[in-house]
C-alpha positions as CSV (number, residue, x, y, z in Angstrom):
1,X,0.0,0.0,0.0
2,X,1.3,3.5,-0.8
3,X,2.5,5.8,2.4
4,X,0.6,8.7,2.8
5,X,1.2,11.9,4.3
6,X,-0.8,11.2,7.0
7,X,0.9,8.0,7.8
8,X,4.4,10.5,7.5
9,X,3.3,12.9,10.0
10,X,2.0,10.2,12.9
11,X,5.3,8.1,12.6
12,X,7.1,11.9,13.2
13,X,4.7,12.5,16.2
14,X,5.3,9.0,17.8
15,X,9.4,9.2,17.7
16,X,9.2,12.7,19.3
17,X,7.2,11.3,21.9
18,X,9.3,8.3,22.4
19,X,12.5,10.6,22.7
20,X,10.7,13.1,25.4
21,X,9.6,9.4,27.1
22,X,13.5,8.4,26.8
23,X,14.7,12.0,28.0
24,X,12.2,11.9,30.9
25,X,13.5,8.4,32.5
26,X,17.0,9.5,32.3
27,X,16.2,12.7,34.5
28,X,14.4,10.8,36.8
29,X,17.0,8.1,37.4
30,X,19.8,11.0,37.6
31,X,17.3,12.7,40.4
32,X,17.1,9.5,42.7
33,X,20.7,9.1,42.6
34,X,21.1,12.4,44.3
35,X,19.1,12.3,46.7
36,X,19.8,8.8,48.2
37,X,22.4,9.7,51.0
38,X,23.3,7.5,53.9
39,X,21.0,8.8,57.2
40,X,22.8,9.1,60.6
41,X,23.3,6.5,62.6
42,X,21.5,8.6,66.0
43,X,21.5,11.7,67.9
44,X,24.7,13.2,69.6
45,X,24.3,14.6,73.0
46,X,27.2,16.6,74.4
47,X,27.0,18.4,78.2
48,X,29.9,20.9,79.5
49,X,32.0,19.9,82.7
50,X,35.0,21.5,84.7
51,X,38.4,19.5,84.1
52,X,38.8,19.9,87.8
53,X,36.5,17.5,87.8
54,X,37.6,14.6,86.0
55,X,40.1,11.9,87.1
56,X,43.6,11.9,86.6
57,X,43.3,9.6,83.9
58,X,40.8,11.5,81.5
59,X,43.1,14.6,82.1
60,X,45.9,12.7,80.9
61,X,43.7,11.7,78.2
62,X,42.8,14.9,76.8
63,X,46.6,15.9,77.0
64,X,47.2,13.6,74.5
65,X,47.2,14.5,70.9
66,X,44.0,13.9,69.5
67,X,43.8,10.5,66.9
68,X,42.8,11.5,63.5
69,X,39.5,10.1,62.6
70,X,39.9,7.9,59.3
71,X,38.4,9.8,56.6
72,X,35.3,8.3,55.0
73,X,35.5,8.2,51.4
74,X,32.9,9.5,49.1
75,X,31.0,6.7,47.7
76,X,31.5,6.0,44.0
77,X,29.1,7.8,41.7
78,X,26.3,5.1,39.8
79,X,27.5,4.2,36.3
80,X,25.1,6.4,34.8
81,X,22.2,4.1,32.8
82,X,23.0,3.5,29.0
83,X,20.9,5.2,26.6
84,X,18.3,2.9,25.0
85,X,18.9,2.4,21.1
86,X,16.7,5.0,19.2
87,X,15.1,3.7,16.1
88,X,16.2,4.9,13.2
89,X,13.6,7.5,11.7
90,X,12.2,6.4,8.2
91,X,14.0,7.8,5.0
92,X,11.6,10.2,3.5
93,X,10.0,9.5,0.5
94,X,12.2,10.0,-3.0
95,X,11.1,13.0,-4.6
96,X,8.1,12.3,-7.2
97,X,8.7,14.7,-10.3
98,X,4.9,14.2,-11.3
99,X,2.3,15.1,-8.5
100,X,0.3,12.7,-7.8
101,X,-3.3,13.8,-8.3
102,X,-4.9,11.1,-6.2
103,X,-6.1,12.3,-2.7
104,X,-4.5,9.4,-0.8
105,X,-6.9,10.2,2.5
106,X,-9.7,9.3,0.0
107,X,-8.5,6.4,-1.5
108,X,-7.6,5.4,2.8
109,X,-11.1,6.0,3.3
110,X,-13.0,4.1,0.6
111,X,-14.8,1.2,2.0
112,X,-13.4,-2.5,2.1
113,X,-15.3,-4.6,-0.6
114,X,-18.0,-6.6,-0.2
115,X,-17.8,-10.0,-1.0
116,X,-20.5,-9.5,-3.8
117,X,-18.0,-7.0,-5.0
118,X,-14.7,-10.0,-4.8
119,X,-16.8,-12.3,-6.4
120,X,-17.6,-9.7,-9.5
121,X,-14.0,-8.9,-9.8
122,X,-12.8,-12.4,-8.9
123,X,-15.6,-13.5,-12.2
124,X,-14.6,-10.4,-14.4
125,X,-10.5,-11.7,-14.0
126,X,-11.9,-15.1,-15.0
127,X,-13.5,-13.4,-17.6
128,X,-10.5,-11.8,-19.1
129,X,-8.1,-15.0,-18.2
130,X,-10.6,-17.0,-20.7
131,X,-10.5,-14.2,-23.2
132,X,-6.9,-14.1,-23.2
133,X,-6.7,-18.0,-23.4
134,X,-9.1,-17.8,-26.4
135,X,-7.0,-15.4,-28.3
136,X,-3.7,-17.1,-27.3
137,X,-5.2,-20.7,-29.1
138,X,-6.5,-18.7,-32.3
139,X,-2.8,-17.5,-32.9
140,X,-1.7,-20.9,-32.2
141,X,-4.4,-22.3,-34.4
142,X,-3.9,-19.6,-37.0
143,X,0.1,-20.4,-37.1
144,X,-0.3,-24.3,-37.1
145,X,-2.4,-23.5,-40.3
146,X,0.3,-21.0,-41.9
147,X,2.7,-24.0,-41.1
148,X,0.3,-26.1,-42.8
149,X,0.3,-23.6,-46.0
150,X,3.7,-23.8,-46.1
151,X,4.3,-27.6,-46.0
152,X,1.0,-28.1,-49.2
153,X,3.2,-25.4,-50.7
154,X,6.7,-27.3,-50.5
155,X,5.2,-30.3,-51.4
156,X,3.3,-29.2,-54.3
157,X,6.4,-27.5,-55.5
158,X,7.9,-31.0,-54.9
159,X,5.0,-32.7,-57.1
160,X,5.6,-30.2,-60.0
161,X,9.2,-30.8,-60.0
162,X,8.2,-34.3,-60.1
163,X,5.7,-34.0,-62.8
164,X,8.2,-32.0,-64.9
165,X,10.9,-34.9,-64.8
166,X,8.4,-37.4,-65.7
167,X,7.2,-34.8,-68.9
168,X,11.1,-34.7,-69.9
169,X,11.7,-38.3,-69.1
170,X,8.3,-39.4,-71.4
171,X,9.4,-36.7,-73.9
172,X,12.9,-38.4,-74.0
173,X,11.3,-41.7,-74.3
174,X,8.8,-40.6,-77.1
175,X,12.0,-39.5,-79.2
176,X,13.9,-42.4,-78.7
177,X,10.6,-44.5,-79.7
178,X,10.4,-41.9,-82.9
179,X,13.9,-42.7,-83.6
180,X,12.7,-46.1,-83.4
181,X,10.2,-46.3,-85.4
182,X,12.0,-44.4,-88.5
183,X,14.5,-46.8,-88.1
184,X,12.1,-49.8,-88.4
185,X,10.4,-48.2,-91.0
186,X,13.5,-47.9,-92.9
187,X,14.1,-51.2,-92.5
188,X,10.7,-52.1,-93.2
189,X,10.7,-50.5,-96.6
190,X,13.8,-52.1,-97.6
191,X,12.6,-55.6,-96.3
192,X,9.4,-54.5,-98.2
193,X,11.5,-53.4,-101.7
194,X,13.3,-56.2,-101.3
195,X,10.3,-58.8,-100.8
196,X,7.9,-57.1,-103.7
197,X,11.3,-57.2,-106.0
198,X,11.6,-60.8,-105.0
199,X,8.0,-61.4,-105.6
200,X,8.0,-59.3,-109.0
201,X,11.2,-61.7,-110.6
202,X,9.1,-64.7,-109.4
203,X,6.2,-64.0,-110.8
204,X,8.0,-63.1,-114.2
205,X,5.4,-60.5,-115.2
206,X,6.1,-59.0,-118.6
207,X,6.0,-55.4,-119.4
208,X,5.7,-54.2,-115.9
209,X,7.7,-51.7,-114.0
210,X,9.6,-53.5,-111.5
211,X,11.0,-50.5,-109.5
212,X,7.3,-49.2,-109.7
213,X,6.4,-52.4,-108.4
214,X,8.5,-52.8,-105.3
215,X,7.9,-49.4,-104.5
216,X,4.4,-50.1,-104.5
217,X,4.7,-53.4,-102.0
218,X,6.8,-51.1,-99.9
219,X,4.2,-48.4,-99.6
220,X,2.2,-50.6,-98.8
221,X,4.4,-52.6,-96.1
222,X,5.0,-49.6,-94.4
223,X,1.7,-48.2,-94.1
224,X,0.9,-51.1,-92.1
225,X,3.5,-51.6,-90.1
226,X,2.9,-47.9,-89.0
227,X,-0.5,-49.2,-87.4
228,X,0.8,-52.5,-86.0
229,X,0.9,-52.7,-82.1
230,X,3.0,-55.5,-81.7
231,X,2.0,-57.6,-78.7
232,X,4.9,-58.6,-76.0
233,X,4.3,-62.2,-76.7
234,X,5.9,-61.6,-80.6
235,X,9.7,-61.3,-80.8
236,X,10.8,-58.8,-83.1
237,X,11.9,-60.4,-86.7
238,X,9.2,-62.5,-86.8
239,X,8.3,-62.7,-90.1
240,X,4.4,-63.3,-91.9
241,X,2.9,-63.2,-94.9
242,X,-0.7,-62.1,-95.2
243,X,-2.9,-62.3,-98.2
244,X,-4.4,-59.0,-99.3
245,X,-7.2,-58.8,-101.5
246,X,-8.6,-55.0,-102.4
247,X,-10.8,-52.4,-105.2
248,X,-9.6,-50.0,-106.7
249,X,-8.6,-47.1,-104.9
250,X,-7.3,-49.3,-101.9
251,X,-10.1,-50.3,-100.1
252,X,-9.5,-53.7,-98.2
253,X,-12.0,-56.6,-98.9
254,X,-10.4,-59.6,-97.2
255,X,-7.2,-59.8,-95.4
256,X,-6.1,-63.2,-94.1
257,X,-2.1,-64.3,-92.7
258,X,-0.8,-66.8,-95.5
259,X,2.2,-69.3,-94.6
260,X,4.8,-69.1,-93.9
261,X,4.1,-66.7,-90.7
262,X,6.7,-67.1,-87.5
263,X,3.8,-65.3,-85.7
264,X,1.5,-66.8,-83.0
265,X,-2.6,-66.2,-82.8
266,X,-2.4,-62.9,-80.9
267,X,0.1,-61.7,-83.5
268,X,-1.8,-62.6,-86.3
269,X,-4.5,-61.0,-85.1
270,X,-2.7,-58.2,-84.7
271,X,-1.5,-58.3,-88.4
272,X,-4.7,-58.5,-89.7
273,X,-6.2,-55.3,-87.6
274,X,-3.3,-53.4,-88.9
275,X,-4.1,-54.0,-92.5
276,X,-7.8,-52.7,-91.9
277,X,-6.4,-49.8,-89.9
278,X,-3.9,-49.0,-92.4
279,X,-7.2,-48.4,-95.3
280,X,-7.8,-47.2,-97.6
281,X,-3.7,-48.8,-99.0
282,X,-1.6,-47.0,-101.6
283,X,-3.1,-46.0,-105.0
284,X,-3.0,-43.2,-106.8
285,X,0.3,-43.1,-108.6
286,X,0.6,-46.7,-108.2
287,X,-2.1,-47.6,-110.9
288,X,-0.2,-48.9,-113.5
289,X,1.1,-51.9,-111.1
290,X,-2.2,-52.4,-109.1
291,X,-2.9,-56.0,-108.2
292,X,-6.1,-57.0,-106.1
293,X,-4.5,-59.7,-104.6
294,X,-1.2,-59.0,-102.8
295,X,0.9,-61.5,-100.4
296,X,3.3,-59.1,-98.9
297,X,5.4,-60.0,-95.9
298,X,5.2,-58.4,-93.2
299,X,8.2,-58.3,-90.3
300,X,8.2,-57.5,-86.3
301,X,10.3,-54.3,-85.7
């Protein structure tokens, strides 16, 4: 509680009192000392006589010279009493640069609370405590979330990064499989030029082109082998030869795998859905040398 002046000016009041109590016992103690003398011990009587009358032996007495009396010492003065410690006064109070505005005799004076009053303030600080508790979990709540930001953010950073491998890795792939396939296709179309060549000398058709004509049975070849998914189950080399009947203009009628084919019944399958993908077949250009039924052979790149 904060010292008033009021509180200043009785603690003043009460040392000087104390002192004057202090200064007052001392006197009275000094006073006694005084006073207290030893009494006499009794009355002396003395009566006057003629030294005619005494004996001989009190006049020789009294002739005599006179025995000094021993000299009573003064007693020793008291030890006078020793002064009682004096408590120390308070320090005054540091000087305040700001007055202080509040009248601390009315703030003494206000009346002790009521235990309605405790219980309102008690219920109000219970009041702010939850408050404050409330707040203190949305920050918390409010950062776990940020934290929770953060880590979607990292890892969706880490997914793109991901995803973006994968595109170049697939892109890679694609190219090498492009690369690939031109290579098989080269292949294809010399295996093709040099099976319709082979098939032009044995047939020993007269007046024909024969260049014309393997080119033709290599257009062909390669067309189809550009819509042939090869299964897993056929090694590549495997070679078939598929019977090929068409119109004019290309258009498939009948497609059926001849002999000899290396492949087995999924590939041949396979064969013959290429040929029907690979419709309408090389024509225009090609007319001169057109054949409705072809047996080109076909091999797994």
């Amino acid at each position: 509680m904060k010292e008033t002046r009021a509180d200043t000016a009785q603690a003043f009041v009460l040392a000087v009192l104390l002192h004057m109590a202090l200064f007052a016992v001392l006197f009275i103690g000094l006073w006694w000392t005084r006073s207290a003398t030893p009494a006499a011990a009794g009355a002396i009587s003395a009566e006057l006589m003629d030294a005619s009358q005494l004996s001989s032996a009190m006049r020789r007495t009294l002739r005599q010279e006179p025995v000094p009396l021993p000299v009573e010492e003064e007693p020793e003065p008291l030890p006078e009493p020793l002064p009682e410690p004096v408590e120390p006064q308070p320090k005054p109070q540091d000087f305040i640069p700001v007055p202080d505005d509040v009248d601390q005799a009315a703030v003494t004076e206000l009346p002790t609370p009521t235990p309605a009053e405790e219980e309102k303030v008690q219920e109000a600080k219970q009041r702010q405590d939850q408050v404050d508790l409330t707040e203190l979990e949305r920050q918390q709540a409010v950062q776990r979330n940020q934290k929770m930001v953060e880590m979607d953010i990292q890892k969706q950073k880490q997914l793109e990064d991901i995803r973006r491998r994968r595109a170049a890795a697939s892109r890679e792939a694609a190219l090498a499989e492009q690369r690939l396939a031109q290579l098989a296709s080269a292949r294809s179309r010399n295996a093709a030029e040099a099976a319709a060549q082979a098939d032009a000398e044995a047939s020993g058709a007269n007046g024909t082109d024969q260049g014309l004509q393997a080119r033709y049975i290599a257009a062909i070849v390669n067309k189809v082998v550009s819509k042939w998914r090869r299964p897993d189950s056929v090694p590549i080399g495997a070679r078939c030869k598929v019977h090929i009947r068409q119109m004019v203009g290309g258009t498939v009628t009948q497609v059926e795998v001849a002999s000899p084919c290396a492949l087995d019944e999924e590939g041949r399958k396979s064969i013959e859905q290429a040929v029907l993908l690979a419709q309408p077949l090389p024509y225009a250009g090609f007319e001169t040398v057109f054949n409705r039924d072809l047996y080109p052979t076909f091999e797994a790149q």
